[in-house]
C-alpha positions as CSV (number, residue, x, y, z in Angstrom):
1,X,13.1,13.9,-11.3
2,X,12.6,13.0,-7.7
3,X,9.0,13.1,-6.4
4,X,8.6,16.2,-4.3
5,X,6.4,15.0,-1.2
6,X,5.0,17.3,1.1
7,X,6.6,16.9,4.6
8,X,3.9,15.8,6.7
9,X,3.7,13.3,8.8
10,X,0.8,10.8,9.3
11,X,-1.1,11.3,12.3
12,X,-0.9,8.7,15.3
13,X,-4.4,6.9,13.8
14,X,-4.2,3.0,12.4
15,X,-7.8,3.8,10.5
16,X,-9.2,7.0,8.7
17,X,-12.4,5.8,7.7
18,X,-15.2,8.2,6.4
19,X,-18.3,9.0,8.6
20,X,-20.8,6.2,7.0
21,X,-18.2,3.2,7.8
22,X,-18.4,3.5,10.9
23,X,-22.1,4.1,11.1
24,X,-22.3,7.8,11.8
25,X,-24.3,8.9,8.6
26,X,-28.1,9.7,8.4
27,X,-30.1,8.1,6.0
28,X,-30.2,10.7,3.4
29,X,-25.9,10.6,3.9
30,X,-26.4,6.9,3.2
31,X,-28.8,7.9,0.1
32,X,-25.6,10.4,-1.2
33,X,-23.2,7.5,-0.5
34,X,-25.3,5.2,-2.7
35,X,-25.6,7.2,-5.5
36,X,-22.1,8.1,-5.7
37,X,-21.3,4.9,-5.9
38,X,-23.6,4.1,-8.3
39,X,-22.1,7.0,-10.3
40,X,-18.4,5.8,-10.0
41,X,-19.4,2.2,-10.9
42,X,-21.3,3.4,-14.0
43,X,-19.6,6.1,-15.2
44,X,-22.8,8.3,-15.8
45,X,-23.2,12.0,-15.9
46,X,-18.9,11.9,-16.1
47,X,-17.1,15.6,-17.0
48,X,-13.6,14.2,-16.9
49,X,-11.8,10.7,-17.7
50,X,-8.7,9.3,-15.9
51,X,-6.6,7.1,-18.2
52,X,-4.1,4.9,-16.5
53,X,-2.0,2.7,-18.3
54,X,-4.7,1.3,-21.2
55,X,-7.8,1.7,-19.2
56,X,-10.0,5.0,-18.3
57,X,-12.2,5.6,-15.7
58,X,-15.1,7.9,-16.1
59,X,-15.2,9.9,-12.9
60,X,-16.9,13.5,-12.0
61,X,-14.3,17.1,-12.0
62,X,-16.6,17.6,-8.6
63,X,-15.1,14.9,-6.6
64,X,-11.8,14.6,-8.1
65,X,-11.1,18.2,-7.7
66,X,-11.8,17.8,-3.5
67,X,-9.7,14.6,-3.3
68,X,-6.5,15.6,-4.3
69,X,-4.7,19.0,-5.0
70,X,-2.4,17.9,-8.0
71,X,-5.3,16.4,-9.6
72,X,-7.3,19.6,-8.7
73,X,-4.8,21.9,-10.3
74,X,-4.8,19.4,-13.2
75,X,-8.3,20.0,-13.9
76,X,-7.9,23.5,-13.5
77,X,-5.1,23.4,-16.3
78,X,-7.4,21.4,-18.5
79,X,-8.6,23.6,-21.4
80,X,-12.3,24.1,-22.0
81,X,-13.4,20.9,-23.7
82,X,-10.8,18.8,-22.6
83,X,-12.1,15.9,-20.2
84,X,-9.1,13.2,-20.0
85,X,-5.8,13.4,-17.5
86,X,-3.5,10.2,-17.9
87,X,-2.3,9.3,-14.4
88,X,1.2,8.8,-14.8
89,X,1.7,6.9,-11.5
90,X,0.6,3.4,-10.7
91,X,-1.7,0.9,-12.1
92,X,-5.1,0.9,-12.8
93,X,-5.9,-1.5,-9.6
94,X,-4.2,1.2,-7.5
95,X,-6.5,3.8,-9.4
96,X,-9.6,1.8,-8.8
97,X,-8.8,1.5,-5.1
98,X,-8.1,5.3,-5.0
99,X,-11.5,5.9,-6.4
100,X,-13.1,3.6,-4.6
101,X,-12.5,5.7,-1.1
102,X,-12.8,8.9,-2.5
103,X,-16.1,8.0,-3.7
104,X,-17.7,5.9,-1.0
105,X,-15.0,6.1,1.7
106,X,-14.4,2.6,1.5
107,X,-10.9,0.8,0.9
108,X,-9.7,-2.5,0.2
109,X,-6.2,-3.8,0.0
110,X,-7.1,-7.1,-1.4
111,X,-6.3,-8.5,-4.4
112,X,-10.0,-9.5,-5.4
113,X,-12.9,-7.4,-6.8
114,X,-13.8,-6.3,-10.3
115,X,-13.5,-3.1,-11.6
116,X,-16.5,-1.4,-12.9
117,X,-17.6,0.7,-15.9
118,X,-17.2,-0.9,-19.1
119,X,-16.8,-5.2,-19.7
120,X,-13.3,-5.0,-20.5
121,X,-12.2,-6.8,-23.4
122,X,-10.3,-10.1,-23.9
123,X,-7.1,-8.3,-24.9
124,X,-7.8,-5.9,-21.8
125,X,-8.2,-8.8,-18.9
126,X,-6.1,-9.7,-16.5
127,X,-6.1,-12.9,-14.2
128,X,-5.7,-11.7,-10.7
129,X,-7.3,-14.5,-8.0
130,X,-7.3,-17.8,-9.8
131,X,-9.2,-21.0,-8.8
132,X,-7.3,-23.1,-11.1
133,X,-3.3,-24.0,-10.7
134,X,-1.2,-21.4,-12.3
135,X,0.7,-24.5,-13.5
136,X,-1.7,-24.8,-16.1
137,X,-1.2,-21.9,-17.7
138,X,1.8,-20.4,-19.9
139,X,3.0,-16.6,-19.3
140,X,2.0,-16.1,-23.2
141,X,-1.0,-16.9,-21.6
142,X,-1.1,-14.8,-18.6
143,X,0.2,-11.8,-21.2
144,X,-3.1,-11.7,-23.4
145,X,-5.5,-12.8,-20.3
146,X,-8.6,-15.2,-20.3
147,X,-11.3,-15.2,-22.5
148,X,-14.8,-13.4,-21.2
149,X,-16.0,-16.6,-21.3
150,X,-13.8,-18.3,-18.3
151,X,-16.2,-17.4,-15.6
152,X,-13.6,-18.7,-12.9
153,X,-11.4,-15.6,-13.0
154,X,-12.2,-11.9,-11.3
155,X,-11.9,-9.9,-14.3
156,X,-9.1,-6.4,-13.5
157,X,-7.8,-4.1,-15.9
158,X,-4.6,-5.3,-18.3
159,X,-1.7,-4.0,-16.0
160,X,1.0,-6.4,-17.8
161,X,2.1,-3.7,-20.4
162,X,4.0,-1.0,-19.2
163,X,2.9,3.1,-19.5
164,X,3.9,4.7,-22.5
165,X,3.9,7.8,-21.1
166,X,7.3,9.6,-20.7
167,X,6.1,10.8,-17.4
168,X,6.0,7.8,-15.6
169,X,8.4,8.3,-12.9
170,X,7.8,5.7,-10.3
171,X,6.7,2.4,-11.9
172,X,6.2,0.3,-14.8
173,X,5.6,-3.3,-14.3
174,X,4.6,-7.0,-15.5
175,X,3.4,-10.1,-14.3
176,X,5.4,-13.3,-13.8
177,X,4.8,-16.8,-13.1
178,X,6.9,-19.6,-12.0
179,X,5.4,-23.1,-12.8
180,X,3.4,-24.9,-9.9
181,X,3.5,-21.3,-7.7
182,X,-0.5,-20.9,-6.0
183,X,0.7,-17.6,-5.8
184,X,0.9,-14.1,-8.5
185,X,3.5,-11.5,-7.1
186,X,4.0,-8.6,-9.3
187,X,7.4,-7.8,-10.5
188,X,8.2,-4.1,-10.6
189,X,10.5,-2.3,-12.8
190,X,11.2,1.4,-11.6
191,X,12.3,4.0,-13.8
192,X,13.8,7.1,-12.3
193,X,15.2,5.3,-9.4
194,X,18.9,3.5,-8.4
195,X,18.9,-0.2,-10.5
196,X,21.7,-1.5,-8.4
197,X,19.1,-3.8,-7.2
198,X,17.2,-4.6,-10.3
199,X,16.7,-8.0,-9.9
200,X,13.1,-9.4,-10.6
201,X,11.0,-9.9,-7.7
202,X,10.0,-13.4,-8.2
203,X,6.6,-15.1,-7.9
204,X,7.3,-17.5,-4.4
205,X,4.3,-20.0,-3.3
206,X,5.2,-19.2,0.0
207,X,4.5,-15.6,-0.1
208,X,0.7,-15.1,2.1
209,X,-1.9,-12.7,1.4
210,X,-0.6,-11.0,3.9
211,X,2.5,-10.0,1.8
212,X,0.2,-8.7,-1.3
213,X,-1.8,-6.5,1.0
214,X,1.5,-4.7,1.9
215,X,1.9,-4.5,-1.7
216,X,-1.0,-3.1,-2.3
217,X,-0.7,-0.4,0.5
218,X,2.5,0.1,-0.8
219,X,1.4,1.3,-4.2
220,X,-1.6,2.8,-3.3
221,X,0.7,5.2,-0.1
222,X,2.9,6.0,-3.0
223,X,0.1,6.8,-5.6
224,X,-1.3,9.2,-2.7
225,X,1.9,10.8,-1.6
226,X,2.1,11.4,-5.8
227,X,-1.2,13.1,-5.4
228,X,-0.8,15.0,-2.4
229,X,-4.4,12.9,-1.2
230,X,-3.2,12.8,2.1
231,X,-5.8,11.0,4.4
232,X,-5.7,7.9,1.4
233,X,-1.5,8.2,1.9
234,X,-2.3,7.8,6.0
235,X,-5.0,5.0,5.7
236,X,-2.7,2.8,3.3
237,X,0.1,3.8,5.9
238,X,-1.8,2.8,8.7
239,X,-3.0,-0.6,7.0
240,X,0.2,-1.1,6.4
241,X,1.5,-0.8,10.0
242,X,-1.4,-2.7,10.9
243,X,-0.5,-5.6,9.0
244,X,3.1,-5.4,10.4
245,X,1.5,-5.0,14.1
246,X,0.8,-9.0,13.7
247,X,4.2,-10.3,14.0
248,X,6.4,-12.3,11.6
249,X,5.4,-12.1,7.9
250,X,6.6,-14.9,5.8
251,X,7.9,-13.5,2.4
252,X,8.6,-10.2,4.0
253,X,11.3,-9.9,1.5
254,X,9.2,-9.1,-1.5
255,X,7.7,-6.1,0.4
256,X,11.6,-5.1,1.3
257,X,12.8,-5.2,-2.3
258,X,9.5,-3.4,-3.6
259,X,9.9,-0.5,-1.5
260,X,13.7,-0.1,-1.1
261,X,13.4,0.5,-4.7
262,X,12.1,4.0,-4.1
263,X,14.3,6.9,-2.9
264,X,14.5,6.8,1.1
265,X,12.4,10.5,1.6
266,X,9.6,8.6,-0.9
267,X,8.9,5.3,1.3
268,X,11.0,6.6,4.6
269,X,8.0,6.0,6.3
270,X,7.3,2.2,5.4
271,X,11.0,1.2,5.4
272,X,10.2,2.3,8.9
273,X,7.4,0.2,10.1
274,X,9.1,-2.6,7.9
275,X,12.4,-2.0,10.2
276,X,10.7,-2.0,13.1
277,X,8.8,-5.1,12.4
278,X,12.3,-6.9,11.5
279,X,13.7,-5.9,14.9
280,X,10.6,-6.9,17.3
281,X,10.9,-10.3,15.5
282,X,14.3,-10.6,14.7
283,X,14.5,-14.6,15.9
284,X,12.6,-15.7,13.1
285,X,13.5,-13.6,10.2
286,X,17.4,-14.9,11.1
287,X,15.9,-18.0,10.4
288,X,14.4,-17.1,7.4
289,X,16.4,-18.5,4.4
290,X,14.9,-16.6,1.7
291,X,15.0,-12.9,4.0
292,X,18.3,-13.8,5.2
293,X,19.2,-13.6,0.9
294,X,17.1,-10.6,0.5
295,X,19.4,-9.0,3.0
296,X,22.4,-9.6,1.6
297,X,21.3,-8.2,-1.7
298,X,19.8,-4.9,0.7
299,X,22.0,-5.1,3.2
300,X,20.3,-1.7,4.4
301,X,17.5,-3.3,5.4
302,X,19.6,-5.3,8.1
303,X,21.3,-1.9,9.4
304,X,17.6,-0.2,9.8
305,X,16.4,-3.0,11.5
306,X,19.1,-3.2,13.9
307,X,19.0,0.7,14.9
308,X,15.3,-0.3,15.5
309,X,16.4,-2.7,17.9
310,X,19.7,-0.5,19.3
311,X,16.6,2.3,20.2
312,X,14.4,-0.4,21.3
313,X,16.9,-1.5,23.8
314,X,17.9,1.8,25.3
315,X,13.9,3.0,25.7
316,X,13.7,-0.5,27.6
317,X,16.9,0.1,29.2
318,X,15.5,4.1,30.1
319,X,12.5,2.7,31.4
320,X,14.1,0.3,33.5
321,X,15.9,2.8,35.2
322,X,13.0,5.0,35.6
323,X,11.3,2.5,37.3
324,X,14.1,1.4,40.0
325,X,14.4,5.6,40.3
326,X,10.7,5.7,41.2
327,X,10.9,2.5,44.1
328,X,13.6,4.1,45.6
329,X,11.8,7.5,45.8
330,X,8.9,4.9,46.9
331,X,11.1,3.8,49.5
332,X,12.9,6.4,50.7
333,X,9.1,7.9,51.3
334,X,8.1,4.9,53.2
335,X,11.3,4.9,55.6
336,X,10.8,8.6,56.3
337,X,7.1,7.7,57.8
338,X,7.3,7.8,61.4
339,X,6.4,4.4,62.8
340,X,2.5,4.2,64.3
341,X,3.4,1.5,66.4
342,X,6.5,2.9,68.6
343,X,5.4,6.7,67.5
344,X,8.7,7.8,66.3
């Protein structure tokens, strides 16, 4: 069943950034700050646990419950001495970055970091940022993960084995390497959704860190719009745009084939910005070999970008117009001035 996503748009804002990251918070709002994210990165005093996928995340009823209305009505559902809720959509990095802001009102859309709480176990890791070539090791061996002992990986939660639970919706997904990539791209499998275009989104060494921040704004906008936790749904939005506000993005493709997998009213609003960013730098992308292919897989992402640029055009075209309407009201002005030299 289709995700039913409140109609509301984001508001014209490229950050939403609580209070204390921008500096606006009194020391004893610092204090608070500290302690909850003390709390979040501990897991002390917890009332409730979040499971996602094979990991949980011991969090507090009292923040969840502000954060986000499903999740609120979730707990509210929950009976008297039960304390877990499986999230059913997403990953746990997504989940971890979710928590993060709602916690300390900070987000990060890289791929590095460590989640908190308990040392996960061997069969638990996952190598995310790698400082050795991924040539070196076999998928088998990206499957089961490193060893606690291989201090050169930032240890994340297993995300290579699909949910189990039947109400995973949106995603399930696994990791894939091609030998002598520098380079991880996740390849997403979506259930619920049109497979017409279910071919693997493949790991490309060419693909920037650029491109797995959109992925990772692209999961978490998705996770939120899930949730109904709106002002996370408009900062990954607006990251998102952001990150398309700086031009040409080499391995734009993987972002198009990740989020034309969802239903248009899911990811309308990215496939807009994405559009958008095709049409403003259209010269390049045509000589893009590897877009150019994406598109004629998803040939709907060329007929988006090119109403982008057919409304681009006639706002230019508008404006022109305007403007020559406005000097010759200019002019006619001037002309009707009597002259101050012959007083007529």
């Amino acid at each position: 069943m289709p995700l039913a996503l409140p109609n509301t748009r984001r508001p014209r804002v490229t950050q939403l950034e609580h209070s204390h990251a921008t500096g606006d918070v009194d020391r004893g709002g610092r204090r608070a700050l500290q302690n909850l994210e003390s709390l979040l990165q501990s897991g002390d005093l917890s009332d409730l646990t979040l499971t996602c996928q094979d990991r949980s995340f011991r969090v507090h009823k009292a923040v969840i419950h502000r954060r986000s209305p499903i999740l609120g009505q979730q707990i509210n559902q929950l009976e008297r001495f039960a304390q877990n809720i499986e999230i059913a959509v997403g990953d746990s990095w997504t989940l971890w970055r979710a928590l993060h802001y709602w916690y300390e009102g900070s987000y990060d859309d890289t791929s590095t970091g460590v989640i908190y709480q308990d040392e996960p176990s061997a069969a638990e890791l996952l190598c995310c940022t790698p400082t050795t070539p991924q040539s070196d090791l076999g998928v088998e061996e990206l499957g089961t993960g490193p060893t606690p002992s291989e201090s050169h990986w930032n240890y994340v939660s297993r995300c290579c084995t699909p949910a189990s639970s039947p109400q995973s919706e949106l995603l399930r997904h696994t990791w894939e390497v091609r030998e002598n990539d520098q380079v991880m791209v996740t390849r997403y499998n979506f259930d619920g959704f049109s497979r017409r275009n279910d071919e693997a989104i493949r790991s490309e060494s060419r693909v920037s860190s650029n491109i797995a921040r959109l992925q990772a704004n692209v999961f978490v906008y998705i996770f939120a719009s899930h949730y109904q936790a709106l002002d996370l749904k408009w900062l990954a939005e607006g990251k998102f745009e952001q990150l398309l506000d700086s031009g040409y993005q080499e391995g734009l493709e993987v972002v198009c084939r990740l989020i034309y997998k969802y239903e248009a009213h899911i990811a309308a609003d990215l496939r807009d910005h994405v559009s958008r960013n095709i049409a403003m730098n259209a010269r390049e992308y045509l000589q893009d070999e590897s877009f150019i292919n994406a598109v004629r897989v998803l040939p709907e992402i060329l007929k988006a970008a090119f109403e982008h640029h057919v409304v681009q055009q006639e706002a230019t075209l508008e404006k022109n117009t305007t403007t020559i309407e406005n000097l010759q009201d200019v002019i006619a002005q001037v002309s009707a001035l009597p002259c101050q030299k012959c007083k007529r």
